[in-house]
C-alpha positions in Angstrom: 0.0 0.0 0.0 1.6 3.7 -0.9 2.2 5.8 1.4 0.1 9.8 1.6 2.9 11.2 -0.4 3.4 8.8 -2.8 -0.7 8.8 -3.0 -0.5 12.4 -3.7 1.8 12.1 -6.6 0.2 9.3 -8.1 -3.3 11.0 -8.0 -2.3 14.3 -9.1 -0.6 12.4 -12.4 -3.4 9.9 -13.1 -6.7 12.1 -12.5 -7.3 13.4 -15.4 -7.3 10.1 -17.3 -10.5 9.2 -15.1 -12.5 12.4 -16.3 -15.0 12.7 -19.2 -13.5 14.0 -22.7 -15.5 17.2 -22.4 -12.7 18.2 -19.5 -9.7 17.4 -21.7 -9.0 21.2 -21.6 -9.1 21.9 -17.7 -5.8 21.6 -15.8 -5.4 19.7 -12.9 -4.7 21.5 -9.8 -3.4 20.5 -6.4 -2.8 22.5 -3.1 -3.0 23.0 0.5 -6.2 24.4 1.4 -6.7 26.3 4.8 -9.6 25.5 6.5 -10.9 26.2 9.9 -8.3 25.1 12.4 -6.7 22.4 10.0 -4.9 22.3 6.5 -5.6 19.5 3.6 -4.7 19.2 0.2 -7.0 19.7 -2.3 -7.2 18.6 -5.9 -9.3 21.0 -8.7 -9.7 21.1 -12.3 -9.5 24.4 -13.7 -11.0 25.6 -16.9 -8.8 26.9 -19.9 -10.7 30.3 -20.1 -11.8 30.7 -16.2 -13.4 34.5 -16.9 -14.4 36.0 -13.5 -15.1 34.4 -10.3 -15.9 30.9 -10.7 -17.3 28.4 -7.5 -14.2 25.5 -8.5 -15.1 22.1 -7.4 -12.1 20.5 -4.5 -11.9 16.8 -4.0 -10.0 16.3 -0.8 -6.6 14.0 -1.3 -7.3 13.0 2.1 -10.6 12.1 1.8 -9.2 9.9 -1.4 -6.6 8.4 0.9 -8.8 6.8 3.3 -11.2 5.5 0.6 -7.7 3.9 -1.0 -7.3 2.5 3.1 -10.5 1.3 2.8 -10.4 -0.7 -0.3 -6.8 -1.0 -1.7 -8.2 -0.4 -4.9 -6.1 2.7 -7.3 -8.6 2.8 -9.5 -12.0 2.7 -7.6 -10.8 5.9 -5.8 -9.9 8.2 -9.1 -12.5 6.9 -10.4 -15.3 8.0 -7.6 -13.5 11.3 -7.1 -13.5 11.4 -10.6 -17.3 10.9 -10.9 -17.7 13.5 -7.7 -15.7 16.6 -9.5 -17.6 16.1 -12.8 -21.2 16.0 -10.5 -19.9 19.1 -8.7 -18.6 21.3 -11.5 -22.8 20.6 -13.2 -23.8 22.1 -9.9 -21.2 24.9 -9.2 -22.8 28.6 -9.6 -21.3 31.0 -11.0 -20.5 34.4 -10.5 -19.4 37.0 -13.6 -18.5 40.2 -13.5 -21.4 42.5 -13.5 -23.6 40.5 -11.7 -26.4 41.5 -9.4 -24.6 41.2 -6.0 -28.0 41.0 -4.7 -28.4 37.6 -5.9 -24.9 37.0 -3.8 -25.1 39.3 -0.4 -28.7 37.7 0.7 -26.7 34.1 0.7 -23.8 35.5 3.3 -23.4 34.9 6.5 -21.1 34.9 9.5 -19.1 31.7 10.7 -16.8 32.0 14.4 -13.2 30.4 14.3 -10.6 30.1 16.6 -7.7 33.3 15.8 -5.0 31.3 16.7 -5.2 28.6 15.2 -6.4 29.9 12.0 -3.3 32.4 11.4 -3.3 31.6 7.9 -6.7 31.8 7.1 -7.3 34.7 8.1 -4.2 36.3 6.5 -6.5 35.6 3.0 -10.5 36.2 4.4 -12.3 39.5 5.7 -12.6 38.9 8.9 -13.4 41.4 11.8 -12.5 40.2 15.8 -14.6 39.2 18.7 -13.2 38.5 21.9 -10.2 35.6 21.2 -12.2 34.4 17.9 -12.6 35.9 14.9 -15.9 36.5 12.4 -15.7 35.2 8.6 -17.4 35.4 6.0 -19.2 32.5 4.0 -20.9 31.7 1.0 -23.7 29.4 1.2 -24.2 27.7 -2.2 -27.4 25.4 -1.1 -28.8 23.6 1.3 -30.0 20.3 1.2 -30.6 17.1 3.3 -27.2 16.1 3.4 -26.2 19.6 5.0 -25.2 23.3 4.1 -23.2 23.8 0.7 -20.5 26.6 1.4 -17.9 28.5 0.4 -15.4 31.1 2.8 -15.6 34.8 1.5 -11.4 35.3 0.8 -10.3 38.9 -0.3 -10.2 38.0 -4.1 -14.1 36.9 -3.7 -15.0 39.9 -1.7 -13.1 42.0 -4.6 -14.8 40.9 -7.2 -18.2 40.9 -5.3 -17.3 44.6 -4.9 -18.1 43.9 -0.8 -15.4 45.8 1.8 -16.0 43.7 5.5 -18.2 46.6 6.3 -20.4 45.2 3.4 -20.0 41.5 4.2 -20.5 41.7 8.0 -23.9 44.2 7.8 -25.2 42.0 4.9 -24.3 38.6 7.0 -25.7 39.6 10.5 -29.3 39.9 8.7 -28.6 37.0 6.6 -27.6 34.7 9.2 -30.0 35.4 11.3 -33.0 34.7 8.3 -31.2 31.2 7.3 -30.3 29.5 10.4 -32.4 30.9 13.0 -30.9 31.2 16.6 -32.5 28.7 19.3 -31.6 28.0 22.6 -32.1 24.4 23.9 -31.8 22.7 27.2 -28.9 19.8 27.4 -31.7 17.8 28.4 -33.7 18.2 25.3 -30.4 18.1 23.3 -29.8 14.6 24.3 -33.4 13.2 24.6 -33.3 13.8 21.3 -30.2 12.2 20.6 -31.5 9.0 22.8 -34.4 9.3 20.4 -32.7 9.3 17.3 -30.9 6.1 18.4 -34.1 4.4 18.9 -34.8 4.5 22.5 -38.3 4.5 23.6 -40.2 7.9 25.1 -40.6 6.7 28.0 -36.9 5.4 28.9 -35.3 8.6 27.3 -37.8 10.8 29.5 -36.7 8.9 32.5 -33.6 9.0 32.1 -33.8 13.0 31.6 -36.1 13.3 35.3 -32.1 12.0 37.0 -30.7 15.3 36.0 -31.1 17.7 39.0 -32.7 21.5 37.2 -30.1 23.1 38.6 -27.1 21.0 36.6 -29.0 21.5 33.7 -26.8 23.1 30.9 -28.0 24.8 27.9 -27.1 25.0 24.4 -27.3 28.2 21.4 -27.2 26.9 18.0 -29.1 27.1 15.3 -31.7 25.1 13.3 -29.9 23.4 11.5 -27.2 22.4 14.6 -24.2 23.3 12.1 -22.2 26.2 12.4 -24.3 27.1 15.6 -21.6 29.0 17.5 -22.5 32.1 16.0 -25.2 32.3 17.0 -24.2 33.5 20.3 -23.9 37.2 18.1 -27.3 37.6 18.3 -27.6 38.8 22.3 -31.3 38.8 22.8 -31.7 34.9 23.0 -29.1 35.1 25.5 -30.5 37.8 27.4 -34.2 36.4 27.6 -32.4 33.1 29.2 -30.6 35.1 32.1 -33.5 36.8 32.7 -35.8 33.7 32.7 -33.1 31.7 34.9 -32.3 35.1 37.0 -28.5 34.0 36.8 -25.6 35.6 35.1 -24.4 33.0 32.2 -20.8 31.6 31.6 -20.8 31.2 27.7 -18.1 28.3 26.4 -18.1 27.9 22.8 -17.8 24.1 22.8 -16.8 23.3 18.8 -17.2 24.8 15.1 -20.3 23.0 15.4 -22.1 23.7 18.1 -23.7 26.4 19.8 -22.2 27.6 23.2 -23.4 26.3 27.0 -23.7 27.7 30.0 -24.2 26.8 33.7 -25.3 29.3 36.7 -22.4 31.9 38.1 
């Protein structure tokens, strides 16, 4: 079995035989792609005559290489990823110069990451701060049942959007707010559901919820989709209903990229 590197190499050289004729004038394209708090190498197909801004398809080389750990098969692997980038660039949207930005701005919103540990990032993204985090800017391209379609606003997006951050963030804060809705949920509800989901019966996941003391109860801001929830903590009112309702200050501990933020009584 190769090793990533050698993986890389090979991939990067034998893609493009596993992609329709129609393609035989893109280039193939790897790199390291900075994402939130982690780097991966991505591989892309870029057209001859890319005019404008373009939403260009990635296929992770570390997705590939577990798929290749998986099944030891060369071929299976370029060929899925193969069949994935040809799928993705039917879907990609596109954006040309000139275009309406409103057809753009009502589809960004806000997303929370780590400053530290997404040095890099940053360096190439509007991004304004709060507290030790910082606010970016994202793209969404669709949503469907298998989650939320995105792309991060970098400066050469934002440029050709015509968008300063001033523009991004006041266009984001209403956005996010209309496409994933803040809610705040008991822990206690978070995980019934979770019991629920694997099955148990009402009854036994209700019983098991009545052992947790009200005062240990935690509580959890995300949104409705439960992806991306931490930013939600932006919007304050939510927030300040809850400390009012619990007549408690709150401690607020933003837990992952995913989810929302909990809290326990001062």
């Amino acid at each position: 079995m190769m090793n990533y590197e050698l993986f890389k190499e090979v991939v990067a050289e034998k893609f493009k035989d596993y992609i329709p004729v129609e393609y035989a004038d893109h280039r193939v394209d790897t790199k390291q792609v900075t994402k939130v708090n982690q780097t991966w190498d991505s591989i892309n197909l870029i057209p001859k005559d890319n005019k404008g801004f373009s939403a260009i398809p990635s296929i992770y080389i570390n997705t590939m290489y577990e798929h290749y750990k998986e099944c030891e098969d060369l071929q299976e692997v370029l060929q899925t990823a193969a069949d994935t980038m040809v799928h993705a660039f039917k879907e990609a949207p596109q954006i040309a110069p000139g275009l309406d930005l409103d057809t753009v701005k009502d589809n960004i919103i806000m997303a929370l990451v780590n400053t530290e540990q997404n040095k890099e990032l940053l360096k190439n993204a509007p991004h304004r701060a709060f507290q030790d985090l910082s606010i970016i800017y994202r793209w969404v391209v669709g949503k469907d049942a298998d989650g939320i379609h995105s792309s991060i606003v970098n400066h050469g997006m934002a440029e050709t959007l015509g968008m300063n951050e001033e523009a991004l963030y006041q266009a984001a804060v209403v956005n996010t707010k209309n496409l994933f809705p803040p809610m705040i949920k008991s822990m206690n509800d978070v995980m019934r559901d979770m019991f629920m989901l694997d099955g148990m019966p009402d009854g036994m996941a209700d019983m098991m919820m009545e052992e947790i003391p009200d005062e240990q109860i935690m509580w959890v801001i995300t949104n409705d989709r439960g992806i991306g929830g931490a930013v939600s903590m932006l919007y304050e009112e939510g927030l300040h209903n809850l400390a009012e309702e619990l007549e408690t200050d709150l401690y607020i501990m933003p837990s992952s990229i995913h989810e929302g933020a909990t809290r326990f009584a001062a």
